[in-house]
N, C-alpha and C positions, 0 to 999 in steps of 0.2 A: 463341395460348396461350403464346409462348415471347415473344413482346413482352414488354418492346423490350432483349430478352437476342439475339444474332447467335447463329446455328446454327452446330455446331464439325461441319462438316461429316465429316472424317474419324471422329470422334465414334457420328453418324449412320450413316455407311456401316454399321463395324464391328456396330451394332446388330441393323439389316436381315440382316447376314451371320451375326447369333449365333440367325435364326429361320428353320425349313425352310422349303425352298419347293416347289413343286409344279410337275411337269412344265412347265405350262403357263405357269409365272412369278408366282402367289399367292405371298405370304409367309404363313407361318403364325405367329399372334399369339399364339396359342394360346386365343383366342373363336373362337363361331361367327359373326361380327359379329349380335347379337342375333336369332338364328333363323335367318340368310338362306341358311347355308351347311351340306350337314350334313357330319358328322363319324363318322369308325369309327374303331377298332369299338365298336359299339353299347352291347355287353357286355364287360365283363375285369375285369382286378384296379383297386384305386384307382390305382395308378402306371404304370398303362401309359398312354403318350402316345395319343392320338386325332388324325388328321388330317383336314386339307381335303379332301373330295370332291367336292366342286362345288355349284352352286346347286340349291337344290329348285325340280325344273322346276314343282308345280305352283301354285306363287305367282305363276308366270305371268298364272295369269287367275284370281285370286282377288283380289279391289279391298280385302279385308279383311285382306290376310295381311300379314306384315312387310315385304314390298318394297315393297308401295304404301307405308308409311312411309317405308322407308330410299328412299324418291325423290323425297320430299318436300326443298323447298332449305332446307337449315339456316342460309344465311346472311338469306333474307327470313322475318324470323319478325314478325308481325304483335304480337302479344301483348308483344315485346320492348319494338319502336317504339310501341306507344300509352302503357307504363307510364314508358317516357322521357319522351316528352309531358308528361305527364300528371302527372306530380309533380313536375314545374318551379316553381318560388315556390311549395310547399304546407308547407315545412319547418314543423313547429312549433314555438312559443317555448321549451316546457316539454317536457321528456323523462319518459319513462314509467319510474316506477319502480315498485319493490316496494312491497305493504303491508306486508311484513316492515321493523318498525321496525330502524334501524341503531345500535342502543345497543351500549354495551358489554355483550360477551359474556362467560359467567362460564365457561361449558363448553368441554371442551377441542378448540379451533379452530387449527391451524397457521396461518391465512390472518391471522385477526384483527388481529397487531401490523403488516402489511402496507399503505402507505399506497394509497388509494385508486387512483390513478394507475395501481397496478402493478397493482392489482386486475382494472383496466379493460384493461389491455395483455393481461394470462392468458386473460381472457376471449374478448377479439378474436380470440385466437391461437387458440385450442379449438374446433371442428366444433361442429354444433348440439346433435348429441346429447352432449359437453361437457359444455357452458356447459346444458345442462339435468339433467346429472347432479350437477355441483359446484353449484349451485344448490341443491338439494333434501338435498348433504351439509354442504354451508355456508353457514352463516347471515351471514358474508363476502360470501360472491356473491349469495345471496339476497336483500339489500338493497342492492345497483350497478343504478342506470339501465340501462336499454338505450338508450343513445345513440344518434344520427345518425351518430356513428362506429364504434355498435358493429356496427350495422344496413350501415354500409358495407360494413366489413370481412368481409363475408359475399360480398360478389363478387369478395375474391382466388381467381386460378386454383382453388389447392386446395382453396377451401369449395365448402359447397353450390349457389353462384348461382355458380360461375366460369363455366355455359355462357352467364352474360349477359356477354360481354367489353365490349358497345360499355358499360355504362355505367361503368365507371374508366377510357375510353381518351379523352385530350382532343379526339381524331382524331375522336371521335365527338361527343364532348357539350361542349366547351370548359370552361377554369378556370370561366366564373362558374356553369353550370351545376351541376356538382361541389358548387359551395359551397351553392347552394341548395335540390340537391334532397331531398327527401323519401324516403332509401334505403329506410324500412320498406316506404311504400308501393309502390314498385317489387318490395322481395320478395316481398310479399304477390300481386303481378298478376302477377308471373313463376313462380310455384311451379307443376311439371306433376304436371295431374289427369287422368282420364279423359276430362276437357270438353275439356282441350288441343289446339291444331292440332297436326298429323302432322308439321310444321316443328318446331314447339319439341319435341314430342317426340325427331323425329329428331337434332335440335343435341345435346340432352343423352344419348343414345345414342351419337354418335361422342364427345363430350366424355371421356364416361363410360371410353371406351374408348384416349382418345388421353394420359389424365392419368401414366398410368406410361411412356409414352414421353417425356414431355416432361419427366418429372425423371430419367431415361437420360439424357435426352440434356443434362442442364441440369447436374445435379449435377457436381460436379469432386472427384476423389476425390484423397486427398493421393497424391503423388509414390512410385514403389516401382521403387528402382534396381534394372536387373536385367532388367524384364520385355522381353522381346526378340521381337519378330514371327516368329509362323512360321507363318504363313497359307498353305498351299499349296492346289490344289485339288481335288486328292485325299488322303486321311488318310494318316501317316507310317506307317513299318512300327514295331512297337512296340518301346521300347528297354528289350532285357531287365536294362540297369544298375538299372532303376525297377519297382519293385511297386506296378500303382497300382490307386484306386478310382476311380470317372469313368461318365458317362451312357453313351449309345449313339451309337456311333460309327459304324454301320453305315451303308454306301451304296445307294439306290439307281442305275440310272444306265439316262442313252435312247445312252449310244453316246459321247456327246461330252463330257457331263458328267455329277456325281453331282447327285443330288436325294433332298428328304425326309431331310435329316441332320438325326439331332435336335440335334447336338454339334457344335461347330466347332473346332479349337483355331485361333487367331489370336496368343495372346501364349503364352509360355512364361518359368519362373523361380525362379530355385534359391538358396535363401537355406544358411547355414551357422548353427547355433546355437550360439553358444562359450562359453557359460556356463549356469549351473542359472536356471529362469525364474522371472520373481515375479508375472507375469499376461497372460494370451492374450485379447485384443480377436476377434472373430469379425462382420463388416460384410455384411450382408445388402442385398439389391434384388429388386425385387419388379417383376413383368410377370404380366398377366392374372391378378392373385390371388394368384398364386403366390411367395414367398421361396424366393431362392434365396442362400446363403454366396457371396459375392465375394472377402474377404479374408480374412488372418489378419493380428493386427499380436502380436507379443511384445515384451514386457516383460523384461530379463534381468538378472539382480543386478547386473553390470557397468555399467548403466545405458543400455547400449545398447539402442535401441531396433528390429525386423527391423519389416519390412512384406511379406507377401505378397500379390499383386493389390491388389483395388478395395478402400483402403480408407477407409472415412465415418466419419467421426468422430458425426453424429448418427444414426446409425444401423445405431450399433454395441453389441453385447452380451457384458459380460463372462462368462468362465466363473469359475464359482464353484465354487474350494477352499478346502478348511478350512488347506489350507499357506501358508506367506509363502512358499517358495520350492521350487523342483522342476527334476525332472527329467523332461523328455517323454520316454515309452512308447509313445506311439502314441495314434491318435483311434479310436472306433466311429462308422462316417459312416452316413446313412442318404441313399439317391442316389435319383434319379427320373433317365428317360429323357435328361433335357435338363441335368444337372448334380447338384452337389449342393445337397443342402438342409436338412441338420441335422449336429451333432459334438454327440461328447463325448471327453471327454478323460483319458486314463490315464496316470497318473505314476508314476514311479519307486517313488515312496512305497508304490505299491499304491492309489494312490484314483483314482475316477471320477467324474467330473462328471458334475452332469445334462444333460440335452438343452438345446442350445441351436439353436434351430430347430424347423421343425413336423418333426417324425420319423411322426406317424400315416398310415399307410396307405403308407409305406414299406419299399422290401427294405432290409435291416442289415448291415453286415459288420464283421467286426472284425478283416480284411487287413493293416492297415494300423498293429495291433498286434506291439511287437515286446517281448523279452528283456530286450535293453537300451538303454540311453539313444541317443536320436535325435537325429545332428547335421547331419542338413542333411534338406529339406523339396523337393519340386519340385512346383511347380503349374503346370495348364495352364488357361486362358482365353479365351474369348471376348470378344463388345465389352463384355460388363456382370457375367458372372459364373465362379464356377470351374469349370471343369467337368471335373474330375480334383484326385486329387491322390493322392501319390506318398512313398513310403520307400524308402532304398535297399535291392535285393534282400540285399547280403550280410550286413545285420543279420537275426539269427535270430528267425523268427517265433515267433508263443506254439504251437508244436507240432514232435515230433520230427522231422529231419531224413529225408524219404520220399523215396526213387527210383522210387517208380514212376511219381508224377506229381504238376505243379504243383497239382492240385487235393486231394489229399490230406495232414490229412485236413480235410475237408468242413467241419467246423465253425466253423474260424477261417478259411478261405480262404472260403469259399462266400458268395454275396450273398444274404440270406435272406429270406423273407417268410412268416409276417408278424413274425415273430421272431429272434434268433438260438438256434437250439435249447439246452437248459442242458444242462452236461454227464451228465446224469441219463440223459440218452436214445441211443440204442444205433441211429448211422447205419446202420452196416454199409456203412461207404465204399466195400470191396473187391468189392463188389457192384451198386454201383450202375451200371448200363452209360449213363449220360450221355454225349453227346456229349463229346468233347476239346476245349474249349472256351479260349482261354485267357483268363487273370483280365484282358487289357483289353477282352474284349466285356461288353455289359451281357446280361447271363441268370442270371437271377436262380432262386435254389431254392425250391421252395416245399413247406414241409412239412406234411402234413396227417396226424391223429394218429385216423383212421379208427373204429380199432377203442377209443378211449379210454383212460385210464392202465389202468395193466397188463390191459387186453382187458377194461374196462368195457363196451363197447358192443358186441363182436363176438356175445351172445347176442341182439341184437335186430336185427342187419344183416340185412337179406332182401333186397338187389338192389344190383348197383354197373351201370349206366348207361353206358358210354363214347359219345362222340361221334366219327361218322370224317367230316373233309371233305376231300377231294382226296387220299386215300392219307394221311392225320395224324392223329393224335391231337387231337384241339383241347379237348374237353370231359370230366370225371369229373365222375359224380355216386356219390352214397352214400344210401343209402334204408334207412330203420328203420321199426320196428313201431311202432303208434298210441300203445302204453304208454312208449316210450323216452324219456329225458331228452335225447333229439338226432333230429329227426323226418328231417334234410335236411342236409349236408356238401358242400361240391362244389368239386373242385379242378381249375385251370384252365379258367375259363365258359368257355363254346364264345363266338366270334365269330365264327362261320357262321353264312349264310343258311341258313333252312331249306329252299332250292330243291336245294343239294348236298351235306347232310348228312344224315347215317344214325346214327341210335341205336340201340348193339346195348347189350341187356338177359345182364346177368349173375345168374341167380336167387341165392341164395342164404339156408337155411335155418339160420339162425343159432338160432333158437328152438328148434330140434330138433337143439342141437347142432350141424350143418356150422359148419367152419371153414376160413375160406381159409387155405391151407397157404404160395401161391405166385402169384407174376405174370410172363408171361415176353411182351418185346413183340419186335417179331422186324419185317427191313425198315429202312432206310436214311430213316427219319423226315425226317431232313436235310438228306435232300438240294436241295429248293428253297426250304431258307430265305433269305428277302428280306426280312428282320426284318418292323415290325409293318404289318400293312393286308393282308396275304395271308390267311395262315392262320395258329392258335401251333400250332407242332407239338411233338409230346410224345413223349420215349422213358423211358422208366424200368421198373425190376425192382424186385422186392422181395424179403428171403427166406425162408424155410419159415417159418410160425408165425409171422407179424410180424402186428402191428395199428396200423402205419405207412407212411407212404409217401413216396417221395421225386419230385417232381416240378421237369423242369425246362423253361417255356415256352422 
């Protein structure tokens, strides 16, 4: 796959180091390598990490299950070797084109004044589903041959036939080969169906899975003075100079060392901003599906240009203000376990950009907003992404100055899910008995609005449901009447088994008037937390008359 590019081996390492691993020495990819392995917990929020458990014993002795695949040899793939054969001297003279005639176009086509050539290079370059979609919007593409070249070009790495590598390697097939073969037909006898051997399926299965490592580890991101190794092997103690936002950092450990860290820091780096900006680049990377923010680059009136972390120039996305020029305030990040993965952006001006990044099914926070103008940034990193980032504490956040504790109040400090609540709504910080958490764990809040706007729904509550497994809270359900506009509510799904969890039933007559008044949870919830794969444990209160709740896994 990375022929005939040399492995940047330090490169590599760092990568391996940016993914958990498991007692045993699994890296976690974050697939199940298609089926083979399973993963908990079973159930939870969309952003909570799942890990490696081990193999499913009983594919063992099932000849139909995913391992008899994945032990199929990907490199003897019959199907490969015969369509190489086999469309050796069959090229044809003439190329298949469209019947869409190629006249001039009267309607309005961007491609049209485009000379052919370029046409054919767009094409090449565009996935199949592409070059079938430009097709059907342009009478441009519509009318381009499908070439012997275009037909080649379908077995670079990144397309759809990259799992056939022998046929663009001369190691494999030689120049005169290349020149005469027949690539349709080769796509055509390589494509996997249900008929397919267990080999070619299994090829295109690790393929499938090995293409975002292989542009980690290929890509070369521009240069960002500054970023300085701090790889140790257990996590630093937290530097209260910095307010940050940042994945999960939690350890676990057999004695000797930690394991199952979703978060690594390995580089660290503090940029200064010295002037009002005129545009923030934001560079993304992607493993197992997942985008995740790598850098930041600014733009500043003075023409200087800042870089923070990884950043890619093609694959990177502007934020978009209505200003030519500003003053950073601060981001809203939205974070998953293993980094972050979306911004927006607040300026001075008072304006907010949109999401740049997938923000769905993420916790929110808006920490990392402040008062006034931001002049210096601190990021931490792993081998490929951010996984923190940082304002200086003594700039004043958007809420009054509280002694009684870094998390008050809740709103702008709190890591929220699935929203950040608007100020409309009435936390009751002073009450909430949460753990003492500080803002660099990841524990995120989740607010659930039970009883409906102003107690829409508390006339049709008739049952709240708690789950207990191992002395914890792990599970809240909420249960209405058949006529209610809300049948089912549930905050924090249980990820217990059902061998050591107990569901205790809270009645409640909401129809006949009862009204919960109050919630009191009582016991040291915390004390065996090992972050996620145990149990989620849960402490919260609520108070008199409320028809909300504040929850924090």
């Amino acid at each position: 796959m990375l022929h005939p590019h040399a492995v940047p081996i330090q490169r590599l390492y760092d990568i391996c180091l940016s993914c958990p691993a498991h007692i045993e020495g699994w890296l976690d990819w974050g697939h199940n390598y298609g089926g083979l392995m399973d993963r908990q917990p079973i159930e939870g929020y969309p952003w909570e990490d799942v890990y490696i458990a081990g193999y499913i014993r009983r594919f063992l002795w099932d000849k139909s299950s995913p391992l008899t695949l994945a032990t199929s040899d990907p490199l003897d793939v019959l199907e490969v070797r015969q369509a190489l054969v086999g469309s050796q001297d069959r090229r044809e003279n003439t190329t298949m084109t469209s019947s869409i005639s190629s006249v001039w176009i009267t309607t309005a086509d961007c491609f049209q004044k485009l000379p052919q050539e370029i046409l054919e290079q767009i094409q090449m370059l565009l996935p199949a589903r592409g070059v079938a979609n430009v097709r059907l919007a342009s009478r441009s593409f519509a009318g381009l041959p499908l070439t012997q070249s275009f037909w080649a070009s379908r077995f670079a790495c990144h397309q759809e036939r990259g799992y056939c590598f022998e046929a663009r390697r001369l190691l494999y097939s030689g120049a005169h080969a290349l020149r005469s073969r027949d690539w349709k037909t080769v796509y055509e006898e390589t494509a996997v169906t249900s008929d397919s051997s267990n080999e070619l399926k299994n090829r295109k299965r690790i393929w499938s899975y090995l293409k975002n490592i292989a542009d980690l580890v290929l890509d070369q991101p521009l240069s960002s003075e500054g970023m300085a190794k701090e790889l140790e092997l257990w996590p630093k103690e937290p530097v209260t100079a910095w307010r940050p936002v940042g994945g999960d950092f939690s350890v676990r450990s057999n004695g000797n060392s930690p394991y199952q860290m979703k978060c690594r820091v390995i580089y660290e780096q503090t940029i200064s901003i010295t002037s009002s900006i005129r545009s923030i680049g934001v560079s993304f990377r992607e493993l197992s599906d997942k985008k995740y923010v790598s850098g930041l680059r600014f733009i500043l009136t003075n023409k200087e240009q800042l870089r923070l972390g990884y950043i890619l120039p093609s694959k990177e996305k502007r934020i978009e203000l209505d200003s030519e020029c500003f003053n950073l305030n601060g981001f809203i990040a939205a974070v998953g376990p293993r980094g972050v993965m979306a911004l927006r952006v607040a300026t001075g001006q008072g304006e907010i950009s949109n999401w740049v990044g997938s923000s769905e099914g993420l916790p929110r926070t808006a920490r990392l907003c402040t008062k006034t103008a931001i002049h210096s940034l601190k990021g931490s990193f792993d081998g490929f992404k951010m996984v923190s980032l940082a304002v200086p504490t003594d700039l004043q956040p958007l809420f009054t100055d509280d002694t009684r504790g870094e998390h008050l109040p809740l709103r702008t400090t709190g890591l929220w899910y699935p929203e950040i609540p608007p100020s409309s709504y009435h936390l009751h910080d002073d009450v909430f008995a949460g753990r003492n958490i500080s803002l660099h764990d990841y524990r995120p809040l989740v607010h659930v609005m039970f009883g409906g706007r102003r107690g829409s729904l508390l006339k049709y509550l008739t049952r709240i449901s708690v789950t207990v497994s191992n002395a914890a809270i792990v599970g809240i359900d909420f249960f209405y009447t058949d006529d209610s506009p809300v049948k089912h509510l549930q905050a924090c799904p249980s990820t217990a088994s059902g061998d050591d969890s107990v569901k205790i039933p809270f009645i409640i007559d909401g129809p006949g008037g009862e009204r919960l008044t109050s919630l009191q949870s009582d016991g040291d919830f915390f004390r065996a937390s090992a972050g996620y794969g145990s149990s989620r444990q849960t402490q919260s209160r609520s108070p008199s008359s409320s028809n909300q709740a504040l929850f924090q896994p």
